[in-house]
N, C-alpha and C positions, 0 to 999 in steps of 0.2 A: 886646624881651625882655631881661631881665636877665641876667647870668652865672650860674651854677652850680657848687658842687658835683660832682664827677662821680659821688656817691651819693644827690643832692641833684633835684629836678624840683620842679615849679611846681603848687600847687592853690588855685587861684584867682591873686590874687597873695601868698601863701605859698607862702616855702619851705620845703619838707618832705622827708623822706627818703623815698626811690621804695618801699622798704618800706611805708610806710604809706598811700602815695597810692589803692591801690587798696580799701583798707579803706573810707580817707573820701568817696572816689568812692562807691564801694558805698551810706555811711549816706544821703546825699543822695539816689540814685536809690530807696533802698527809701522812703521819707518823701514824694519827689514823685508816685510810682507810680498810686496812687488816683485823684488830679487833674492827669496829665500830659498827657491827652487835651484833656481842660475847658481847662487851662493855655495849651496851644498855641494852642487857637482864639482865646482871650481875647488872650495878648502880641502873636499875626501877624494877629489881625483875620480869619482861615480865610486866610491867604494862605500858610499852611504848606500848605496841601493842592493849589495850583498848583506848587508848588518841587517835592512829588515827583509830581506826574501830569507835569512837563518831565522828569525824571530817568530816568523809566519811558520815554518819549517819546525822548530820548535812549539807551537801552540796546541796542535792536537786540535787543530779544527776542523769543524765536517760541515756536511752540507743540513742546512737547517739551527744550525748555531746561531745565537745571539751574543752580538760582540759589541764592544766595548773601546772606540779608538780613542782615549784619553791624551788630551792636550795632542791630538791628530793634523792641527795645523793645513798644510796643503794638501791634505789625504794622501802619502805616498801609500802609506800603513793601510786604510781603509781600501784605497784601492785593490789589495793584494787580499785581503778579507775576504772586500764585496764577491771577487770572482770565486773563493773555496766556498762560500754559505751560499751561494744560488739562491735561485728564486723563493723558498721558502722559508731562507735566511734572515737574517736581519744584522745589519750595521750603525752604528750611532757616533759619527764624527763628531765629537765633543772638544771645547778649545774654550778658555777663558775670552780669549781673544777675539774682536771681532773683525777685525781685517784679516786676521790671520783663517778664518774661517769663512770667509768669503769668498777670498783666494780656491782655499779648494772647493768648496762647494761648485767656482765656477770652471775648475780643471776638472773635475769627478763627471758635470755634466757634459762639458766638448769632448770627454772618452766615452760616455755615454751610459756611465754607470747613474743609474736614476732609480732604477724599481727597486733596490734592497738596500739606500741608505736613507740616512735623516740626520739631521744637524742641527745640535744644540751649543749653547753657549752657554756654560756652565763651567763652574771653581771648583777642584779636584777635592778642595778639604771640605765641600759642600755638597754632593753628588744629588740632584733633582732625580732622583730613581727610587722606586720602592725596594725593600731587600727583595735580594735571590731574583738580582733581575737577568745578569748573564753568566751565559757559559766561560766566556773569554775576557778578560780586562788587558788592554795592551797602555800603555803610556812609552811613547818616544822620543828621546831628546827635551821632555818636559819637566820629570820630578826634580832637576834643579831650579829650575824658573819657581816652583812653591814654595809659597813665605813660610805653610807650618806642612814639612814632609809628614811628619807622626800624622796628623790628624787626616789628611791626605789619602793617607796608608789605610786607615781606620776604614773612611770613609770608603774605600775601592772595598775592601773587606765584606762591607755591610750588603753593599749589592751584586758581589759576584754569589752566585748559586753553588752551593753543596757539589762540592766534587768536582768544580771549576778551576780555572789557572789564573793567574796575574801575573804578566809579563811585563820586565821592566828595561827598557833598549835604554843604556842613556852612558856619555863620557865617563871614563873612572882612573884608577891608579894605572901607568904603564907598570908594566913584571919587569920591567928591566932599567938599570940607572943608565946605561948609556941611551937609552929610547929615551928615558926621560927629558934628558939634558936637551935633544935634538925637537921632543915638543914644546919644549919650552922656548926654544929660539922661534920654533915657526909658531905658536901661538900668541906670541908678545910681541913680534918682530914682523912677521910677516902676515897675519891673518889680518891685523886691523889693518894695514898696509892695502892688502886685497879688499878689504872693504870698502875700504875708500874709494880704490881705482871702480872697480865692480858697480858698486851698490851708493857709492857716494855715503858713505856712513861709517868712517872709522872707529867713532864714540860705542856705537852698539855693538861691533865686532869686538872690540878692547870688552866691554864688558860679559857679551858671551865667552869669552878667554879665559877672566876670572871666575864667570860662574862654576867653570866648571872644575878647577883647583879647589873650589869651595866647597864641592859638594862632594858627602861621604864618599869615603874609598869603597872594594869591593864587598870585606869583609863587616864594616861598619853597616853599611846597605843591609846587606842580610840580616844582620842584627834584629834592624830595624823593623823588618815585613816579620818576623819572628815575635818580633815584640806588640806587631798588631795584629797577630794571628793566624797567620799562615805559617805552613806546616811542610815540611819536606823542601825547604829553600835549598836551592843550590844557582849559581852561579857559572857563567862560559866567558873567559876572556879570550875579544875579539880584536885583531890587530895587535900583538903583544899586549893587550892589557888598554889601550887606548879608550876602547870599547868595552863596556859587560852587558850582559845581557843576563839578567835575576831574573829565574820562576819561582813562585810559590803557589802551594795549594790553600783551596779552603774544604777542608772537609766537616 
C-alpha cells in the first residue's frame, strides 16, 4: 500500500479524501445491490457460500446467542445465524448501506426468516449498540469497503461481550505466486468484464478488484484486531489464500 495523506485514504487505487470515500463506497453498493447475489455466484463459481457455512462453523454459536452480521448486505451470513440461535436468539443485519440492506431484509423475509432478525443501518466505525451487546460479531466481504478499519475494529470491540468472538470473512494475500499471477488476470481482466455483461456495471467491479489488493494482507490483519484488543488472533487461509477468515476474542 501506498503512503497517505493523513486526510487522505485509498478507493480502489485512488486517492481521495476520507470525506468522500464513504459517499463513493455508498454509489457502488447502491448500483451492485440488485445483481449482488447473481454476482457472487457467477465471480466464486457458489464457492462464496462454503467460505461462510466455514465461518458459521467456525463461530461457536448456539441457540440463544446474540449476533452481530456486520456490513451483512443480502443476509447470506444472517440467514445461516438466524437458523443456529432459534427462537430465543437474536440476529442484527447491519449494513451502511441502504439498498444493500433492503435487498436482504426482502430475501430474509421470502425465506421466511422474520421472528429472530432486525435490521439496522449503521457505520462499523460508529456501532449504535451499548457495550457487551453480543456473543458473536461476524463482518463479510466488508472490512475493506471501511474508510478508518482501526476505529472500526475498536468499535466491534466495544460491544462484543466478554468471552465473545469477532469474525472477520473477507479477500486477502494468495499463499501461492503462481495463484497469484492467475487472480490477477481474472480480477483485472475478467471480473469487471463480467460485470458489465451480468450486472451492467464494469466501473464497480474494477473497483471491488482494487479494493481488495488494497486491503491488508493476512498477517497485517491480525496485527491489527491485536492492536484493538482482541486476544488469541489466529487466522484460516481459504482457497489458497484468496480467502481468510480472522477470529479473535474479547476476554
Amino acid at each position: 500500500m501506498t503512503d497517505q495523506q493523513p486526510d487522505s485514504t485509498h478507493f480502489g487505487f485512488k486517492t481521495v479524501k476520507q470525506a468522500e470515500k464513504v459517499s463513493l463506497v455508498a454509489n457502488v453498493f447502491h448500483s451492485v445491490a440488485a445483481k449482488y447475489d447473481l454476482m457472487n455466484d457467477v465471480m466464486s463459481m457458489g464457492i462464496h457460500r462454503l467460505w461462510k457455512r466455514f465461518t458459521i462453523d467456525c463461530s461457536g454459536v448456539r441457540p440463544g446467542h446474540q449476533v452481530l452480521d456486520l456490513a451483512g448486505g443480502t443476509g447470506d451470513i444472517t440467514a445461516l445465524f438466524s437458523k443456529r440461535v432459534g427462537p430465543t436468539g437474536k440476529v442484527i443485519l447491519a449494513d451502511i448501506n441502504e439498498s444493500m440492506l433492503n435487498v436482504g431484509r426482502d430475501k430474509l423475509r421470502d425465506l421466511g426468516l422474520v421472528n429472530n432478525i432486525d435490521y439496522v443501518q449503521a457505520n462499523a466505525e460508529a456501532l449504535p449498540f451499548a457495550d457487551n451487546s453480543f456473543d458473536i460479531i461476524s463482518i463479510g466481504f466488508g472490512l475493506r469497503n471501511v474508510t478508518d478499519k482501526d476505529a472500526a475494529l475498536r468499535s466491534m470491540y466495544r460491544v462484543l461481550k466478554p468471552g465473545g468472538r469477532l469474525l472477520v470473512l473477507e479477500f486477502s494475500k494468495p499463499e501461492y505466486e503462481w495463484l497469484s499471477k492467475v487472480y490477477d488476470l481474472y480480477s483485472f481482466k475478467l471480473l469487471p468484464a463480467i460485470g458489465g455483461l451480468v450486472a451492467n456495471d464494469k466501473e464497480s467491479y474494477q473497483y471491488l478488484a482494487e479494493s481488495i489488493r488494497m486491503h491488508p494482507d493476512q498477517d497485517t490483519l491480525k496485527q491489527m484486531m491485536e492492536t484493538a484488543g482482541f486476544e488469541h488472533v489466529s487466522y484460516h487461509n481459504l482457497t489458497g489464500g484468496i480467502v481468510a477468515l480472522h477470529k479473535g476474542y474479547k476476554f
